[in-house]
C-alpha positions in Angstrom: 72.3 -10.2 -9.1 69.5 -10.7 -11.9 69.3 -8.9 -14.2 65.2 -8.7 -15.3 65.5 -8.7 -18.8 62.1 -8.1 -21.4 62.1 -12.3 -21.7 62.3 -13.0 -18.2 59.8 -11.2 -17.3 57.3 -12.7 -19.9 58.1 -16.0 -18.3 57.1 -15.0 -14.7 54.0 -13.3 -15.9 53.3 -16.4 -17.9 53.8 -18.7 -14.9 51.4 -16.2 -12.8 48.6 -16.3 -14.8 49.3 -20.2 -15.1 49.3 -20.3 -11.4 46.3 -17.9 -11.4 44.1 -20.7 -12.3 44.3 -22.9 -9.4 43.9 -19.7 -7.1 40.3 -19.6 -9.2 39.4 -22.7 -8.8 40.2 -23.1 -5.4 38.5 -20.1 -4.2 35.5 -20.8 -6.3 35.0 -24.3 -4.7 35.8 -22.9 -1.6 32.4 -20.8 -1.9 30.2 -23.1 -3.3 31.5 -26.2 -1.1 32.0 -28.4 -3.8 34.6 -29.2 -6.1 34.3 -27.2 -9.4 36.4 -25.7 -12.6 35.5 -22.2 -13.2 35.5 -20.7 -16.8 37.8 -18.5 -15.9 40.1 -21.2 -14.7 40.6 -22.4 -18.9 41.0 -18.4 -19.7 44.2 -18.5 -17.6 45.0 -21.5 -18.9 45.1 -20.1 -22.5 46.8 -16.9 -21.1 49.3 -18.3 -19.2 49.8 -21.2 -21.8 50.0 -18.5 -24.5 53.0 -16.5 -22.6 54.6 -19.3 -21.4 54.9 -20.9 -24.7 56.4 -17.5 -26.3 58.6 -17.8 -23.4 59.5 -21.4 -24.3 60.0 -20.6 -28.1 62.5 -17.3 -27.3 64.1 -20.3 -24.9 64.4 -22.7 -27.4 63.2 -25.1 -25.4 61.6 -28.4 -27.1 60.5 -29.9 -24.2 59.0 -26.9 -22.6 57.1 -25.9 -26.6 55.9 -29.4 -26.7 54.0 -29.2 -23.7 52.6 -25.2 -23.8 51.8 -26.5 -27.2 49.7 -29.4 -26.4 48.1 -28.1 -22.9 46.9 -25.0 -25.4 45.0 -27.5 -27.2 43.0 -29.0 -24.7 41.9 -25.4 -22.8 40.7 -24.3 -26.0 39.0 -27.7 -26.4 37.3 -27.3 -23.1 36.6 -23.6 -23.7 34.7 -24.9 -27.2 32.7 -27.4 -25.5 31.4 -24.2 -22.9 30.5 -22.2 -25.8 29.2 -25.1 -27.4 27.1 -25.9 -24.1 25.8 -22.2 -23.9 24.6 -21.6 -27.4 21.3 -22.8 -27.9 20.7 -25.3 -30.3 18.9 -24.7 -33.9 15.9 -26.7 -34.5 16.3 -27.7 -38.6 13.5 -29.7 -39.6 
């Protein structure tokens, strides 16, 4: 038997909100008939990277740090160039 202990479960709530994000973006394309990444599909991304990498750091787990680590990076580098996208530009003259 398992015993569900306070890490364990931070791991499988990291790896659903992980898997969340294809559940998004599937349903999302599903709707609009077209392939397409959701905003909400990089907020699970960084949620479920976040969890995943404490997970991965109570593990001790290199390999596992390394890439939470560097998959964090690039959702919050897609979630920048949304904002980015949405803010309206300042005109300086």
């Amino acid at each position: 038997m398992v015993k569900l202990d306070f890490w364990l479960i931070i791991g499988f709530l990291g790896q659903f909100l992980f898997s969340m994000r294809f559940l998004v973006q599937w349903l999302q394309s599903e709707r609009i008939k077209k392939s397409i990444i959701p905003v909400a599909f990089w907020y699970f991304s960084v949620a479920g990277g976040v969890t995943l990498l404490a997970y991965a750091i109570h593990r001790r787990d290199p390999v596992f740090i390394v890439g939470q680590g560097s998959g964090l990076l690039i959702y919050a580098r897609n979630l920048y160039f949304i904002f980015k996208e949405k803010k309206p530009a300042h005109n300086t003259l």
